[in-house]
N, C-alpha and C positions, 0 to 999 in steps of 0.2 A: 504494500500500500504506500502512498507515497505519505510524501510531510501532510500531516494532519491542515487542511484548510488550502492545499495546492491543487486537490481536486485531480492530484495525479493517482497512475492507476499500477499498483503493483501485481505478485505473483497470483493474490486472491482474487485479481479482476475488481477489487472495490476502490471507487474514486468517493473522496471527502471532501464538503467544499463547506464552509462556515460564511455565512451572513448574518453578521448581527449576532440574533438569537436563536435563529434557525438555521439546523444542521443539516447538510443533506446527501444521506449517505445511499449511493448508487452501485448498481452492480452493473459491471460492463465486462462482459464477456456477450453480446449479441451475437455471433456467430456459433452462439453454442446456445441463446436463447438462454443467459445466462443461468446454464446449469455449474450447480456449487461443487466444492470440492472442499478438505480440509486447510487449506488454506487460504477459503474464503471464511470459513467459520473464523480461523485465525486472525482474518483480518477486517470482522466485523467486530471480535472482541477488540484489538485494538482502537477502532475507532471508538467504541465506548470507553473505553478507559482513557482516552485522551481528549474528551468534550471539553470546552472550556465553561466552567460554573456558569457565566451568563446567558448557555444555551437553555433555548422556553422549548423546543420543539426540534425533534429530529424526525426528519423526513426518508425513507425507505424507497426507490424505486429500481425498475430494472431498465435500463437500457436496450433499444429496438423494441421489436412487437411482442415480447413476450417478461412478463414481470419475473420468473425463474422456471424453468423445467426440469428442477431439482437436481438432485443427487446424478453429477457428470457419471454416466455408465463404465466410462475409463476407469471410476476408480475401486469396480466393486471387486478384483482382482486383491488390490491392495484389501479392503475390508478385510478376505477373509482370513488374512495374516497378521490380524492384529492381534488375536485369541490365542498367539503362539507365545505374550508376555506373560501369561496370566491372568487371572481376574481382575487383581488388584490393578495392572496398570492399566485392561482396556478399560476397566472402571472410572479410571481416570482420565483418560483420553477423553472418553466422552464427556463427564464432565467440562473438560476442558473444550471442545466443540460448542457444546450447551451454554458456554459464556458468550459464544457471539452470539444469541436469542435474549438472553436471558433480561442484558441490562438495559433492551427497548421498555422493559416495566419499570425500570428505576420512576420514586418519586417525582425527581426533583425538573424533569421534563415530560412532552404529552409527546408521544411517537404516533406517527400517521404511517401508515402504507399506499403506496400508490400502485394500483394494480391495473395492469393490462394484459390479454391476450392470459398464457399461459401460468395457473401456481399451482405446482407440483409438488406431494411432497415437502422435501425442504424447503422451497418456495412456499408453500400453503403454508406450512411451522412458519416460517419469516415473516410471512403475512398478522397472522395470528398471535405473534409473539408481539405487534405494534397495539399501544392502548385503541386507535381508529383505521376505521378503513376503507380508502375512496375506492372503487371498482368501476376503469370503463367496460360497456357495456357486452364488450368480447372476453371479458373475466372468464375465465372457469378455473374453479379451485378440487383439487382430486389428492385424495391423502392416498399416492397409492402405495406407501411402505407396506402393508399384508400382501399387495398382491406379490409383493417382491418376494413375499416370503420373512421381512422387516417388522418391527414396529414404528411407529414413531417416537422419537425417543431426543429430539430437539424441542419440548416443550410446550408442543403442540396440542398433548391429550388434555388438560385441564381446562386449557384456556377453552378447546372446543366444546366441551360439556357444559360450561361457563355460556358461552354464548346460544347453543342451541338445543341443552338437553342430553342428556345419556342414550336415549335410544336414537335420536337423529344420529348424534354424534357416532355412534357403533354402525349405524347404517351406514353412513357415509364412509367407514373406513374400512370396512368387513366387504362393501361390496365394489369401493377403488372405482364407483364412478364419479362423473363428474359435475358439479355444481354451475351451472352459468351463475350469472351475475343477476338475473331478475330472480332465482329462486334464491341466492344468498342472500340479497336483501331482504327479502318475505319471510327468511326465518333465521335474519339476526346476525349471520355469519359478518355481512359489509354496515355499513354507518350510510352509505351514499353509492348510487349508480349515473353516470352521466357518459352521453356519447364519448369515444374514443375520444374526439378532438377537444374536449373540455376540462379532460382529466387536469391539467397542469392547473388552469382556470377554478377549479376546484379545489385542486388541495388548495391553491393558494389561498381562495377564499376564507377556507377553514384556518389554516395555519393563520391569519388576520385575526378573524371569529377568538382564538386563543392567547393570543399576545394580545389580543385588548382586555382582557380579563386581569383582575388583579391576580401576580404569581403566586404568592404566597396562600391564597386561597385555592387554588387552581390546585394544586402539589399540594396541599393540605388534604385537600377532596382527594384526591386520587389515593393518597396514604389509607383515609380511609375505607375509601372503596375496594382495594388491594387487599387488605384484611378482614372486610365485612365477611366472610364464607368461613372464617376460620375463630371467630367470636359467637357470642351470646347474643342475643338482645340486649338483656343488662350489659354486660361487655361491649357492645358496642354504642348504646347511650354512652357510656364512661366515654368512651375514646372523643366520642362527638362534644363533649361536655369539654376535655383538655383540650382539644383544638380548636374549643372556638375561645376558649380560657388566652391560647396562644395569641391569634387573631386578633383578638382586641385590643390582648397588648401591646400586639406588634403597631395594631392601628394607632394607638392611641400616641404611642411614643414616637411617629410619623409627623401625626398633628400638631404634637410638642414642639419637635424641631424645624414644622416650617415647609414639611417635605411635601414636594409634588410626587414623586417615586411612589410607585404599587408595591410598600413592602411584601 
């Protein structure tokens, strides 16, 4: 990958480009219809791990007609040599893969996906690993790791069940077919479907719709929406009760000093 904000593009095919507060992290491998390899996982965790604090919003897209058609076939060869370390380390390995997904849920920014044409797969996981997600209208999303004989195993199965239920979500992955874009919206998978040509027009929109929002409420909210599944009801009153505990003080001591800034 190249320098973080040069938008250059290394071995993982991912280019980073930084505006402001919006980060916008691309996968350019089109000629493969940006199918991923482990060194795009690599170097999607990079780019999270070198955000600078003032980003509101990271953006996900694929370059050319297809938003990823996952897992490069090149590299199933290597997979099945990696069971030769042990448990412990393919354990880790993956793990280690799972960080490029993983830190689209950090709090402290809202991650969008911009999907076109083809999500496969780990593209589907990529997709679904972003808090939103715009879909033009040639979307089709196919979890097809079972049919590979796979799971998904990029952090995909939560968030799916999350969004559309336990038995969609089994069906959609047991039978590896494919989702357009007007049934994903109908049951929750995308946030937004818009002609192909709007797509950019769209996110932008949104990405706006977010960054005029105060941050610190914005990332507050998400904290607790992130945890809501995994609390009580009383547990999660409590939680809502400290942050908005935080909120006010954060506002108040804003108003003290004069500030225009969205603590």
């Amino acid at each position: 990958m190249g320098a973080l904000g040069d938008g250059g593009v290394g071995d993982g095919g991912v280019a980073v480009e930084i505006d402001g507060a919006v980060a916008r992290v691309r996968l350019c491998r089109p000629d493969k219809r940006n199918a991923q390899t482990p060194d795009t996982w690599l170097a999607l965790a990079a780019a999270g791990d070198a955000l600078p604090d003032d980003v509101r919003v990271a953006i996900v897209s694929g370059e050319g007609s297809s938003f990823s058609a996952g897992l490069d076939r090149s590299m199933f060869a290597a997979i099945g040599s990696w069971s030769d370390d042990g448990d412990a380390a393919f354990l880790e390995r993956i793990a280690t893969y799972q960080a490029g997904f993983s830190w689209l849920r950090r709090p402290e920014f809202v991650s969008v996906a911009a999907v076109q044409g083809h999500a496969i797969g780990a593209g589907f996981q990529l997709a679904l690993a972003c808090d939103l997600r715009v879909a033009a209208a040639d979307a089709q999303f196919t979890m097809a790791e079972p049919s590979l004989g796979l799971v998904p195993d990029l952090g995909g199965t939560q968030v799916l069940v999350d969004l559309v239920g336990y038995s969609r979500a089994l069906e959609i992955c047991a039978t590896g077919r494919r989702v357009g874009a007007e049934e994903a919206e109908r049951i929750g998978l995308v946030n937004l479907v818009v002609p192909p040509d709007q797509l950019d027009a769209a996110v932008d929109d949104l990405v706006a719709a977010v960054t005029g929002t105060v941050h610190g409420a914005v990332t507050a909210t998400k904290s607790l929406l992130l945890a809501a599944r995994d609390r009580t009801y009383d547990e999660q009153l409590l939680a809502e009760r400290q942050a908005q505990v935080s909120r006010i003080r954060a506002l108040t001591a804003g108003s003290a000093h004069g500030s225009d800034s969205q603590p």
